[in-house]
N, C-alpha and C positions, 0 to 999 in steps of 0.2 A: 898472731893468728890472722891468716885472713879473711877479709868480708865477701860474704859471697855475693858475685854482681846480679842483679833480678834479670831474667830473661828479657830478650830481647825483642820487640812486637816481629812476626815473620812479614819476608818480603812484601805478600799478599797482603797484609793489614796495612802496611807500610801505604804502598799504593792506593788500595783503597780511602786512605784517610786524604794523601797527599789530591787526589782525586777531586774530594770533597773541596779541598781548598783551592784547587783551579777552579771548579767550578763558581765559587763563590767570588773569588777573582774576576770572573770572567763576567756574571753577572753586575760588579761593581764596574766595569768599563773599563778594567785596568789592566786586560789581558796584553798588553802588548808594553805593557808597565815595566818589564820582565819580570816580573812576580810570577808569572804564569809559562813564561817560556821553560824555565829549567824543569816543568812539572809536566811540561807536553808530551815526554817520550813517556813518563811514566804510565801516562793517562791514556794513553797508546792515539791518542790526535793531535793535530795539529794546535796551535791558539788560533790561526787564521778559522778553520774547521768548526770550532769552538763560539768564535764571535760570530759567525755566520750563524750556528744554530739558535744563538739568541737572538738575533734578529728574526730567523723565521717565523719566533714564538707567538703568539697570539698575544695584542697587547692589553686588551681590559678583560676583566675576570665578570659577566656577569653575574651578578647577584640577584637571584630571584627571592620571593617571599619564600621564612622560614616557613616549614610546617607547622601547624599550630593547631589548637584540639575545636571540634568542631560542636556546638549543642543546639539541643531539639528540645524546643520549649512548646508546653502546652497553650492553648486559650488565653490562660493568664498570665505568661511571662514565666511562668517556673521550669528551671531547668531539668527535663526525664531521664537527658540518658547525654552522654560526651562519648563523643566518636574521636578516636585520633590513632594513626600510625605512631606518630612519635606526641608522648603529654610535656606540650610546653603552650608557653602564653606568654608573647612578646611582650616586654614593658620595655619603657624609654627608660635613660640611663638616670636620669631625675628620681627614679621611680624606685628606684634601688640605691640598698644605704651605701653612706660614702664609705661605714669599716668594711662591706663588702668588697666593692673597687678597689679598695688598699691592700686589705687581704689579696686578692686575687693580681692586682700587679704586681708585688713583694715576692710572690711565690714562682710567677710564671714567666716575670719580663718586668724588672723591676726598673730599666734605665727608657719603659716605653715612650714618653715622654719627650727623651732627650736623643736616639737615635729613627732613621729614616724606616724601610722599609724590614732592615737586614739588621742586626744589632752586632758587625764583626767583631766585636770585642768579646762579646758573647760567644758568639759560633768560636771561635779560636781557640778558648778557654775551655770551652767544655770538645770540643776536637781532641787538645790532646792531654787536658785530662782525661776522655772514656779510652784515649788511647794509650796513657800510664796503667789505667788501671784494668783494662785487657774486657771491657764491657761499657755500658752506658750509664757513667755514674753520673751522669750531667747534661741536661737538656739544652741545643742550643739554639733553635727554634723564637725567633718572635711571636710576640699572641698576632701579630697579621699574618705572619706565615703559618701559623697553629687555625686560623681563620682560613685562611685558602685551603688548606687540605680539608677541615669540616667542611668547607661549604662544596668542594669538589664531590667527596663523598655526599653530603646532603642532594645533592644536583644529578648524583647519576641515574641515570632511566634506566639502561642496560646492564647484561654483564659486563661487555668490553668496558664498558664505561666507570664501574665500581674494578675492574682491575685495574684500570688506568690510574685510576684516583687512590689506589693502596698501593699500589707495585714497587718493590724497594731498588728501586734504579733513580742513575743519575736524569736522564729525563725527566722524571716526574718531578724530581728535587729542584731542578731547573727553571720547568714551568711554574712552581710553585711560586719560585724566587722571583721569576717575571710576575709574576701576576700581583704576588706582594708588593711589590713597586710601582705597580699600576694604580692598587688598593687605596697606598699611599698618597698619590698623585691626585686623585680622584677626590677624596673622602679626610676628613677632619683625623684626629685619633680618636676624637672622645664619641664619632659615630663610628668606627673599628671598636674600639672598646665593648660599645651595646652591645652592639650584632655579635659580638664574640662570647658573649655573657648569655647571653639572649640563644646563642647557639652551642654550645658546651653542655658534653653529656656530662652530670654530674650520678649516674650510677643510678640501677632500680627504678629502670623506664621511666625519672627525671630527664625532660631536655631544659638545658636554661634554666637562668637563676631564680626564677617568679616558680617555676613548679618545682625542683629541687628547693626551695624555701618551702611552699605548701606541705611537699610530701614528706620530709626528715622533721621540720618542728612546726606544722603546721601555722605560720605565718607569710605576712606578704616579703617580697625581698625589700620592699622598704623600710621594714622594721627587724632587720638581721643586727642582732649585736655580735660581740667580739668571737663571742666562743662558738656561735653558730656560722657564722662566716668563714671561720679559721680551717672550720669544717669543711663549708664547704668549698672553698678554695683549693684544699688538698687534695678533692677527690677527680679533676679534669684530670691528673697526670696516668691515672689508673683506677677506674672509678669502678671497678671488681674488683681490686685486692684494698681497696680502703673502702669496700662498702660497709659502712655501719650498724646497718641490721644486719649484717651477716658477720663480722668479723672489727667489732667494737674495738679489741684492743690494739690494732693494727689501723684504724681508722685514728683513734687517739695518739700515738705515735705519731701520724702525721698532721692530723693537726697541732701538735706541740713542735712540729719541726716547723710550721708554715708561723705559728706565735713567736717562735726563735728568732725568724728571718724578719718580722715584721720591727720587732724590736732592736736588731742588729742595723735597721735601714733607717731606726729614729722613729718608723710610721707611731708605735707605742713606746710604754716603757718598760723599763726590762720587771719593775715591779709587777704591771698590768697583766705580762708575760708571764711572770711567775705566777700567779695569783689565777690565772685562766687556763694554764696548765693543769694544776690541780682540780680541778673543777670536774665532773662525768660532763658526756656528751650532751645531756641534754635532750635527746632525741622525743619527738611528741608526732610518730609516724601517721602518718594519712592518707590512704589509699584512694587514689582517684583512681575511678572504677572506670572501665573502656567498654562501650559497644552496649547495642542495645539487651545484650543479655541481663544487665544488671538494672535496666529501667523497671519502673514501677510498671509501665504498661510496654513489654517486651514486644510482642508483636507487632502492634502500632507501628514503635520505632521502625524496627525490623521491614515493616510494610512502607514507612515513606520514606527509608534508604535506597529500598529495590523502587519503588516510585519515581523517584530521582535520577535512578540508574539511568531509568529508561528515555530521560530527556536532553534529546542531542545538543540544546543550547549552554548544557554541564562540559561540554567536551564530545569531540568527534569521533571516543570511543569508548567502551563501557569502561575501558583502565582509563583513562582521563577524567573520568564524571567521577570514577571512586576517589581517585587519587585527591579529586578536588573538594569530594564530600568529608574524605577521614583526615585532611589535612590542609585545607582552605583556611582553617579558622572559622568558618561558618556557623552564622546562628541562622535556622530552620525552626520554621513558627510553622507550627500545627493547629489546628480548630479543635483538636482531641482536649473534651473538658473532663478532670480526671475525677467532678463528683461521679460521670457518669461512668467512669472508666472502674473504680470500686466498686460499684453498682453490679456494674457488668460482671467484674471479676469474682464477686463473693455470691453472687447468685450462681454463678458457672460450676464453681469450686464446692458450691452444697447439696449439686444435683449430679454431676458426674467426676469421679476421684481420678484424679492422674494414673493409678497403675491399673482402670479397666480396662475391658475389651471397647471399649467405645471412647467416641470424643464428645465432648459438651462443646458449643460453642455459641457466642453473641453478636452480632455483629449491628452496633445503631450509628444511621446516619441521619441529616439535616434536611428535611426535605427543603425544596425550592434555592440551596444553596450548593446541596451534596457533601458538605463539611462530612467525614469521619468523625464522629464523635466518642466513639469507643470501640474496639472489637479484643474479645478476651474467649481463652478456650482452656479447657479443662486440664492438658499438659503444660506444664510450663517450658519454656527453653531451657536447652543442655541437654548430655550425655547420654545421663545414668536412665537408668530404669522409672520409668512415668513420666520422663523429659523424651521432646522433640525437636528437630528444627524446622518440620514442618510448620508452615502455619494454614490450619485448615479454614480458618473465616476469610479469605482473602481468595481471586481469578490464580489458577492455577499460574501464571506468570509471575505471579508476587509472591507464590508460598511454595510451588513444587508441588502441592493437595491438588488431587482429581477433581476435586467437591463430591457431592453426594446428589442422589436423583430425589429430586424435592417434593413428589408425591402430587397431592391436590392441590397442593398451593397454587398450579400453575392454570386452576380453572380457573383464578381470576385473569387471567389474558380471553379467556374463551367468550367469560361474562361479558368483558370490556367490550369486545366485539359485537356480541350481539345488541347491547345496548347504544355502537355505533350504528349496527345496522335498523336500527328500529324496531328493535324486538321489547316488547313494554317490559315492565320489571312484573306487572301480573297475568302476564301471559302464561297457560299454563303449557305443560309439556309431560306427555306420558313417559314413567317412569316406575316399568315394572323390577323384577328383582334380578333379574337377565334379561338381556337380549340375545338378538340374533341379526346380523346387519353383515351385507357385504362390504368391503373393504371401497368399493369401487362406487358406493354411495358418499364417501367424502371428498371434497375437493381440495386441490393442492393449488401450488402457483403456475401449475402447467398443468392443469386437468381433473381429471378423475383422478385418483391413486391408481397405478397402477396393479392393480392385484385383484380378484374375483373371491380371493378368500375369503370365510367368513369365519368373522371376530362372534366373541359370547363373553361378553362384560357380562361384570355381577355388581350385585351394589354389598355391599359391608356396611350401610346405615339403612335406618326406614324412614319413612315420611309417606306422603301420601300418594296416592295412584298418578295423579298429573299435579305434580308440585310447581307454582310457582318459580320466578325468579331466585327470589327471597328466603321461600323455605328450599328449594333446590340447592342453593349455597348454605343457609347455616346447615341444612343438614348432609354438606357434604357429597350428594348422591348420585353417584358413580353413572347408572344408565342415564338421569336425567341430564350430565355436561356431556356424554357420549353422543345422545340425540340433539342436544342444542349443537352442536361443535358440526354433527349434519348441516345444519341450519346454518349457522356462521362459514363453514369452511373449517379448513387447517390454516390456509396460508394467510387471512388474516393475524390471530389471534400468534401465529409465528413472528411478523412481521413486529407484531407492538411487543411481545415480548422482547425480542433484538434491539427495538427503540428505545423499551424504559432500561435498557442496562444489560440483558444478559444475553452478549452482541458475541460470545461465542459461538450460539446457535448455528449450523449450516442447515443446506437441504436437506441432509441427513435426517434429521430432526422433524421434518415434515412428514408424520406419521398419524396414524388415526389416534394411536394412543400419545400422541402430545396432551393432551387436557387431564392424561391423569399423572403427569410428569416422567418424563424417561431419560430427560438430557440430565447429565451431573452439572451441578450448578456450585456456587457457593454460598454462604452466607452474607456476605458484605454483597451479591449480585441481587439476592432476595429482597434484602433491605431498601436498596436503590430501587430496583423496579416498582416494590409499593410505597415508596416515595413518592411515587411520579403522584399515586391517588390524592395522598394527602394534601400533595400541592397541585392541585386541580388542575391534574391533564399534566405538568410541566415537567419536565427530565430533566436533573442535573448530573453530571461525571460527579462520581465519587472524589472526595475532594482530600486528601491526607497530608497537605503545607500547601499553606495560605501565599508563604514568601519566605524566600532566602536572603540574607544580608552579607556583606562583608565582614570582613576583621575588623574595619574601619565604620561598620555600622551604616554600609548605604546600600540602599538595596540592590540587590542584583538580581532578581528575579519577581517580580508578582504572578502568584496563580490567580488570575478573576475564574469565578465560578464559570462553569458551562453548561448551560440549560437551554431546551428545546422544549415549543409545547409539540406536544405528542398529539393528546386530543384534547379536544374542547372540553370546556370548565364544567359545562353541564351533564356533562359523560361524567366527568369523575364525581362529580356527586352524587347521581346515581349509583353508582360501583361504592362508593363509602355507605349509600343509604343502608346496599344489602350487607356490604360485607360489616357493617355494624352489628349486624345480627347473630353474628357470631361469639362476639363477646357480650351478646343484652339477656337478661332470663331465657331460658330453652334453647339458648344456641352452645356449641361443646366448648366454649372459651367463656361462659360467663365468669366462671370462676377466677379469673383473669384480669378482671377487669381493674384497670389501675385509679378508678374514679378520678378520671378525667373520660370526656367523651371517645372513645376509643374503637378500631375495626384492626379485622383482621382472618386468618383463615387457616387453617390446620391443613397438616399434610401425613399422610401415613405410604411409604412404598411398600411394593410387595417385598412378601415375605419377612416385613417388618426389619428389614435394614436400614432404614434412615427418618427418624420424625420429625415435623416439621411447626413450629408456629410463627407467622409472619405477621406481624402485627405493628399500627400506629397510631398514634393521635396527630393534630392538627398540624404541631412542630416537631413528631421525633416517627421515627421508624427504627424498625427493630427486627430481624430474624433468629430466631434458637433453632437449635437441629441438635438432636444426641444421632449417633451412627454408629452402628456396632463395626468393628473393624477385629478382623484377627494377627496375629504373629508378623504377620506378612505385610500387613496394613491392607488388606483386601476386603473389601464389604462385607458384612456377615450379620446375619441375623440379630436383633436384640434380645428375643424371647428366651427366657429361661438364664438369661445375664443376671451377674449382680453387677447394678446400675447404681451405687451414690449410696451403696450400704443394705439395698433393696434387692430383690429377685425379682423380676419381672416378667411375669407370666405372662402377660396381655401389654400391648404398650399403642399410644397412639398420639398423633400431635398434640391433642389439647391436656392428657395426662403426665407426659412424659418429659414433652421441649418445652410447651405450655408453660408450665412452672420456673422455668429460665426467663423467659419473655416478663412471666408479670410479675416476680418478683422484683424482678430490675426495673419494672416501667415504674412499680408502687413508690420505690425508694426515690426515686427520680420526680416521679410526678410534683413532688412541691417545688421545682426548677423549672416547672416546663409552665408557658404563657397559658392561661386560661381562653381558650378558644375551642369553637366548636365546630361541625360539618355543618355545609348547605343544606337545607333540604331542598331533593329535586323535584323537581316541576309536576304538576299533576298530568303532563301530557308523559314524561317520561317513565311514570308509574305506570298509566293507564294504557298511552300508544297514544295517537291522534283518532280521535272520537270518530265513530259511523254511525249515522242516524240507522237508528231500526227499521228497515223496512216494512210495510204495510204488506202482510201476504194474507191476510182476509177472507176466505175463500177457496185459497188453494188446498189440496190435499196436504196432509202432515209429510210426506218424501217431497213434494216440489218445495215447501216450505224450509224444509231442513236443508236440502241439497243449497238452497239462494242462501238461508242465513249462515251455513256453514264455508262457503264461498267467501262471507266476511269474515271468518275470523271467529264468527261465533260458537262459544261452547252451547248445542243447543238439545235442551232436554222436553219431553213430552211429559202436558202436563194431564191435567183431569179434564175431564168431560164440561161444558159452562152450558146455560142457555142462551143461544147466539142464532140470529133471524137467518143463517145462513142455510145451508142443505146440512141433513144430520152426517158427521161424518169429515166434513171441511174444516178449518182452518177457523175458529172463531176470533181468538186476537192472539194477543203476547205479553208477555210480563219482562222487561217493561214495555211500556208500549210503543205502537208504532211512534217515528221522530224522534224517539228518545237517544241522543248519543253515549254510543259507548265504545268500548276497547277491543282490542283483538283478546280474546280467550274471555273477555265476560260472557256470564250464560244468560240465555233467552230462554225462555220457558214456552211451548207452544200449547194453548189451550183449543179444546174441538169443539165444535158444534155438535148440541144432540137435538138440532132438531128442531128449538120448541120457541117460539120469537114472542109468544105473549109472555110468559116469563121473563121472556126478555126484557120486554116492555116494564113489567110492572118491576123489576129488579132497577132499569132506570130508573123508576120514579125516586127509589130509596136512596141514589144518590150515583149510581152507575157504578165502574173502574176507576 
């Protein structure tokens, strides 16, 4: 009977292999050997053709830094959140066990050691065994030439560039070959070996041995015993079809084929072998978590990645700063301290639910530093339903959110003003329940406003007919910062707003109704601008990483704070004197108060879409806002919302945001330094003093028209006995030379006439 002969490999495979081996020829220098000649027509070129192309090849293989996982550590050094394109973490070859290293030469390149760049003995062996056996039963690849294809792929920018570095042509196979031989030339084996270790996907977004150690059995690669090594040695060849979380018994397979070879090469023994076979995988899986979705404070992260983004000394394009951020290796030190950041987040989370119509948000910074110390908001990141990727506490640049229009909070720009311009803090100002004021009565940075229209402000609080500085602010009152804002202008109280931080403002923005807030702002802009009060007058940049460091631990970048003073010291303690009032008995935030010395100022927009409380003590500043948002994410009322489990029939800063703010300050407050506000000056309470003039004898209108002229609140009193004409001016209360303030009252008492009374009323002791 005869045997039947096994097919034959077809012409085309023929060629193909024979191909292989010119090439490899050619690359050993021995193309003219004639080794290579009888295989030139095959290969359809010349060997002259041939050795020229490897001449022309490029001779060293730059090697830049692997990628490696990048973390953002809080205040205290603890790690929040690990950014990386690819999860690995370079170690030296020290640093990884030696049954690791044996494992993995036995299986891949067991003669590495003993042959150059190219292992021909290898390549030959498995040539035409995969060509006996009509496929790829047999890898013949060096780990440096398994190294130059990773690291080609690892290196490409482009597409052309990642099909170059994959493409199954003789070129590529070429290059490869050169560049392994440069590898060679260049570099030790046992730093080939690291970087090959250090660069090998070992399957389930494992790059390199130190995180495929971490993620399969949760240890370092220096403490890899046999059975976990054998593992993961097996998985570089196909690290999908022997992934172990997904396909265990196909995983075990090969690692009992990588124990077999280990023991066949002496590394073990065939008992060890036997004995480790038997054995389960072992597996003790560990998900290292990527990007700041899975941080404790997601948005933070999220904000000082785009923060980063934005700095051209990362790279001279937004895809180079990323590239450098998710895969530098970078550790990224943030000032974000996370007691405050729970603080934040559990106060947010008890007052507005992720799947309302509205957002909750907090946002506290540093003053006189600008450090971010916390910002947290009622949706958390992701997908699903009551998840966002917006981030609303953050300048629309940082988060994609509009912001929301901040209500009265923004009277405290209008106050600041007036008390730069010398308006006492007891100055009174009328302040009925509307007005009625032409448009063309406020001034801009080029004029009058232009318009003749006329505005009809209401107030929504009470307080008294000509309220104070002090009571005009805690009680919020609408017509009294409409006519003070007369008095200052627009383009002031514009201008410091844009200083202390909310430097999106345009001209646009120069409108009568600035003082009851109409630009959308943010929360982290709010927080910053009443910063600036806390630290008397001074403006810092919002500040979210202090400093970046290298893989190697040296710095690469420092953030120093950025602070301007804005205004003088004595301006802002005047502005904390009133806006303390706010949160003290009788103001709409006392309930608020975190007992520590505290200010701050409520905001409510029309039609009750967005509330506001901005509030600080000496070392923290803080903004809350709830905002009703629809379907759409479009502004929308809050009334008649269910708000945090509540219906909200009525809603207003200091009831609503209020309760975000002071929960969080309360919890906080035994971290924050005991310090207090200045108190200011009694000229800036009162204005700079004017003696009372002497009008003695005048009629009660000449008298009135002169003291009114100062400044004076001046009311008509009773009748006195006074040696004057009955009818005239007999003194004043206080009296003539007495100084006082702009809007203190004078009281003018008359003469009736009668000057013996007078007399004998002296004797008793006079005025």
């Amino acid at each position: 009977m005869s045997r039947t002969r096994p097919d034959r490999l077809p012409p085309g495979r023929i060629a193909s292999h024979l191909g292989v081996m010119l090439l490899v020829a050619a690359v050993l220098g021995v193309v003219v050997s004639g080794l290579a000649i009888p295989f030139a027509g095959v290969a359809g070129f010349t060997a002259r053709n041939l050795a020229e192309s490897v001449d022309d090849l490029p001779q060293e293989l730059e090697t830049e830094q692997l990628p490696q996982r990048t973390e953002i550590k809080d205040v205290r050094g603890t790690t929040i959140a690990t950014l990386y394109d690819q999860n690995r973490v370079n170690v030296p070859l020290r640093q990884i066990s030696r049954t690791m290293v044996e494992a993995m030469v036995a299986i891949e390149d067991y003669r590495f050691y003993q042959h150059g760049a190219l292992d021909l003995k290898g390549t030959m062996r498995a040539l035409f065994t995969n060509q006996a056996s009509g496929g790829v039963a047999q890898g013949g690849s060096s780990i440096t030439q398994q190294l130059v294809k990773l690291t080609l792929v690892n290196q490409a920018k482009t597409d052309e560039e990642r099909r170059a570095a994959t493409d199954d042509t003789y070129g590529r196979k070429l290059r490869e070959l050169r560049y392994a031989i440069a590898l060679e030339k260049r570099h030790t084996k046992d730093w080939i070996l690291e970087r090959y270790l250090n660069t090998a996907y070992f399957g389930d977004g494992a790059y390199g041995v130190q995180a495929a150690a971490q993620h399969y059995f949760s240890v370092n690669a220096k403490d890899l015993n046999l059975r976990q090594a054998a593992l993961l040695a097996g998985l570089v060849q196909s690290p999908e079809a022997y992934n172990p979380t997904k396909y265990p018994a196909q995983a075990k397979v090969r690692r009992n084929i990588v124990l077999q070879r280990m023991a066949q090469l002496g590394v073990i023994t065939d008992e060890e072998a036997a004995k480790t076979k038997e054995r389960r995988l072992g597996l003790k899986v560990a998900e290292q978590r990527n990007g700041c979705v899975n941080s404790p404070a997601q948005f933070y992260c999220d904000f000082a990645v785009r923060w980063l983004k934005e700095d051209p000394a990362l790279g001279e394009t937004p895809e180079e700063r990323e590239r450098l951020i998710f895969s530098g290796g970078l550790t990224i030190r943030t000032p974000l301290d996370m007691r405050h950041q729970r603080a934040a987040t559990e106060s947010v989370a008890s007052k507005v639910y992720p799947e309302d119509a509205a957002i909750g948000a907090l946002a506290l910074i540093e003053p006189r530093t600008g450090n971010v110390k916390a910002i947290a908001q009622s949706r958390p990141m992701g997908k699903r339903k009551g998840q966002t990727f917006l981030n609303y506490t953050v300048p629309r640049q940082y988060g994609d959110a509009a912001g929301f229009q901040p209500g009265s909070t923004f009277k405290a720009f209008v106050l600041t003003a007036a008390i730069m311009q010398d308006i006492p803090l007891n100055q009174r100002i009328p302040a009925p329940k509307q007005i009625s004021v032409s448009l063309r009565d406020f001034e801009t940075c080029d004029g009058p406003y232009r318009s003749a229209e006329v505005w009809r402000p209401k107030n929504s609080t009470t307080a008294s007919a000509a309220p104070n500085l002090y009571e005009g602010t805690q009680k919020s009152v609408n017509t009294f910062f409409v006519n003070l804002e007369r008095m200052t202008g627009i383009c002031e109280p514009w201008k410091l707003a844009r200083a202390m931080g909310i430097s999106r403002l345009t001209k646009d923005n120069i409108v009568p109704s600035f003082t009851l807030g109409v630009a959308d702002v943010s929360p982290l802009e709010m927080a910053e601008a009443y910063a600036t009060f806390a630290a008397g007058g001074v403006h810092c940049d919002a500040r979210p990483v202090t400093q970046i460091e290298d893989i190697d631990g040296n710095v690469l970048k420092k953030y120093p704070k950025s602070c301007t003073q804005v205004f003088a010291s004595p301006v802002a303690d005047a502005v904390n004197d009133v806006l303390r009032g706010v949160v003290a008995p009788g103001g709409f935030g006392a309930a608020l108060n975190p007992g520590k010395p505290a200010a701050g100022k409520t905001g409510t927009t029309s039609d009750n879409k967005a509330v506001w409380f901005v509030g600080y003590t000496p070392t923290l500043a803080g903004a809350a806002t709830v905002a009703g948002l629809n379907k759409a994410g479009q502004p929308e009322t809050l009334n008649g919302r269910s708000i945090g489990g509540r219906t909200l029939y009525s809603t207003s800063g200091s009831t609503t945001a209020g309760p975000i703010w002071g929960d969080a300050f309360k919890k906080i407050a035994p971290f924050l330094e005991d310090k207090d506000f200045n108190r200011p000056s009694s000229t800036d309470i009162r204005g700079l003093l004017t003696p009372v003039p002497d009008v003695g004898g005048k009629t009660y209108d000449e008298a009135e028209d002169i003291l009114s002229d100062l400044g004076f609140d001046v009311v008509r009193g009773s009748t006195v006995d006074s040696s004057y004409s009955r009818g005239l001016v007999a003194s004043t209360a206080p009296r003539a030379g007495t100084g006082l303030a702009g809007g203190d009252k004078v009281t003018v008492y008359i003469s009736d006439g009668s000057p013996k009374k007078a007399k004998k009323k002296r004797k008793k002791g006079g005025d």
